[in-house]
C-alpha positions in Angstrom: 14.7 16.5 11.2 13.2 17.7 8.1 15.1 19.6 5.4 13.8 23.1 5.8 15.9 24.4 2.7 14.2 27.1 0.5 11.8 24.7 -1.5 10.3 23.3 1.5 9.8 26.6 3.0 8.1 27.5 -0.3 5.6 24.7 -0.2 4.9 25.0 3.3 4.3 28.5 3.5 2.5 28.2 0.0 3.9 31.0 -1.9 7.4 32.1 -3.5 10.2 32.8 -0.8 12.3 36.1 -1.8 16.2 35.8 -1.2 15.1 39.0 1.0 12.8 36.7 3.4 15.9 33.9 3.8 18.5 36.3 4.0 19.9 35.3 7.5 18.1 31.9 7.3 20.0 28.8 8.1 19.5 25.6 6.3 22.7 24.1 7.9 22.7 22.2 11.1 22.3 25.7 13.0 23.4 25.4 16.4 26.5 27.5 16.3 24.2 30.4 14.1 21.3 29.9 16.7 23.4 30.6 19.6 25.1 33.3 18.1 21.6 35.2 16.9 20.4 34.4 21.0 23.2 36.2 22.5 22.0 39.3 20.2 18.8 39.1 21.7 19.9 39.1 25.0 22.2 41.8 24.3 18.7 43.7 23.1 17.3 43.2 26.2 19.7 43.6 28.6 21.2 46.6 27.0 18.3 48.3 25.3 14.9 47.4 26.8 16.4 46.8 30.4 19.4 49.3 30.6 17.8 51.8 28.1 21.0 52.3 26.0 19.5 53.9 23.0 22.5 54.2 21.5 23.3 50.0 21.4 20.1 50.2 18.8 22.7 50.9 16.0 25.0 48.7 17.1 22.0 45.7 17.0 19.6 46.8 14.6 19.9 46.4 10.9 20.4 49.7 9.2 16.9 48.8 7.5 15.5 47.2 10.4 11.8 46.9 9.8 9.1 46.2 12.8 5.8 44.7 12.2 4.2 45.6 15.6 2.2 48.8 15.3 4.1 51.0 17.2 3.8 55.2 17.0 7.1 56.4 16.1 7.3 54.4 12.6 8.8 50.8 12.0 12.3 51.5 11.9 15.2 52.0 14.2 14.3 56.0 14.7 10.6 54.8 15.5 12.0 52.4 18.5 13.8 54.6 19.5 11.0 56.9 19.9 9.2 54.4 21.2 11.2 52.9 23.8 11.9 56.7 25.0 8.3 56.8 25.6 7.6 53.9 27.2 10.8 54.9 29.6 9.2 58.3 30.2 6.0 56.7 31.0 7.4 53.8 33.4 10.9 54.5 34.2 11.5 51.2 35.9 10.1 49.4 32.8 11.4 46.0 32.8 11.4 42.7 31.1 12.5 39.3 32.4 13.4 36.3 30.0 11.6 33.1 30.7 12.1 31.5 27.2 14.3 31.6 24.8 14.9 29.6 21.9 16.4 29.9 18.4 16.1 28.2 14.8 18.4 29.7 12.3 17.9 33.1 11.6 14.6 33.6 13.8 14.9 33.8 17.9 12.0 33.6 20.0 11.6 35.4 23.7 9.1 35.3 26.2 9.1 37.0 29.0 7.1 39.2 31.9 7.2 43.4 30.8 6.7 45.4 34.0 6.9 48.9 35.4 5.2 51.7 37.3 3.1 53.8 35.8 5.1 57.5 36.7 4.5 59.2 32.8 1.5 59.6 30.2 1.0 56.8 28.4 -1.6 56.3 25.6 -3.5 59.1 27.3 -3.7 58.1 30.8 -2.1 60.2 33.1 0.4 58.5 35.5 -1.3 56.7 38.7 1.4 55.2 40.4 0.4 51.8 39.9 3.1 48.5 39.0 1.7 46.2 36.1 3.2 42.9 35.1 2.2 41.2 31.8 3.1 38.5 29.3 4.8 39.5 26.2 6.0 37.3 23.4 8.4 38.5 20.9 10.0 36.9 17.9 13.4 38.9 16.2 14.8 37.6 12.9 18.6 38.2 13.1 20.9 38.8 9.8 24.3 39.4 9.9 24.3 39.9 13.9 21.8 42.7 13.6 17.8 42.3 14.3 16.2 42.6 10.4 13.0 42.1 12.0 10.6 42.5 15.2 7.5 40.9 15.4 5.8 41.6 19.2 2.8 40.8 21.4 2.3 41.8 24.7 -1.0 41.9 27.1 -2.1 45.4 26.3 -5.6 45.0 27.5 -4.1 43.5 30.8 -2.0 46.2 31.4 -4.1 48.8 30.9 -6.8 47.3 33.9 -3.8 46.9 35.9 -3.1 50.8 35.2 -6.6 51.4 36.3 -7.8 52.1 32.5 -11.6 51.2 32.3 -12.4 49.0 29.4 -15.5 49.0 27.5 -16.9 52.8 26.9 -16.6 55.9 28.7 -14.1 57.9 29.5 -10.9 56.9 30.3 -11.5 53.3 28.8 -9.2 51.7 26.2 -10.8 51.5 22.6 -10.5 48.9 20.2 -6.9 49.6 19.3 -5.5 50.2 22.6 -6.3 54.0 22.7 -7.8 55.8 25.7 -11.4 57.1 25.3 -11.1 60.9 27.3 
């Protein structure tokens, strides 16, 4: 395997790499690191997202935990907490079920299928009863034993047809960034 120490990071990525950006990095051989940063992650989602312990969020988020998905609430540990107190309100079965997950270093990958019925408001659309599944891909960068860093995707446009949403104009369609139309 490749050295992936600082200066090849820095001339693949084409820039200057900040000791900020490869604290929690591993240039080593990694395995012991990687397994320790994917137990974390499963710790998030078995404690957080699935069992909705709020309170594990400062036990497993970094104290200047910063997330780079748009999320209402802000993009630091107060904000997910808003956040996943309003996706709970809105699908108090919420759910998400590991089907991959793999880590290098510092940086964990999950994939996995987010699902719930729709029993709250959410983004405008008042509850209907209905159960959506959908992909979501998430990667966590882990320092210290503490996620530092949240990047997510999930099927947004999926789960909002599922949840009856009508997309393309009108109201109670989904708008170009996710929002209902009313």
């Amino acid at each position: 395997m490749r050295d992936l120490g600082p200066a090849s990071v820095t001339e693949r990525i084409g820039g200057t790499v900040s000791p900020q950006e490869t604290a929690g990095w591993d240039f080593g051989n990694g395995e012991m690191v990687s397994e320790e940063n994917k137990a974390v992650v499963r710790r998030v989602i078995e404690e957080v997202v699935n069992g909705g312990n709020l309170d594990a969020v400062e036990e497993l988020f970094a104290e200047d935990y910063v997330d780079h998905t748009l999320r209402p609430g802000g993009s630091h540990r107060e904000g997910l907490k808003e956040h996943y107190s309003a996706i709970r309100a809105a699908f108090p079965d919420w759910h998400t079920s590991g089907e991959y997950l793999s880590a290098e270093g510092g940086r964990v990958v999950y994939r996995g299928t987010n699902s719930g019925t729709h029993r709250g408001e959410f983004m405008g659309l008042s509850p209907t009863g209905k159960r959506y599944s959908v992909e979501e891909i998430r990667i966590y960068r882990i320092c210290e034993g503490k996620v530092a860093e949240h990047w997510g995707l999930l099927a947004m446009m999926r789960l909002m047809k599922q949840l009856g949403a009508t997309i393309g104009g009108g109201a109670g369609s989904v708008g170009q960034s996710g929002e209902v139309v009313t």
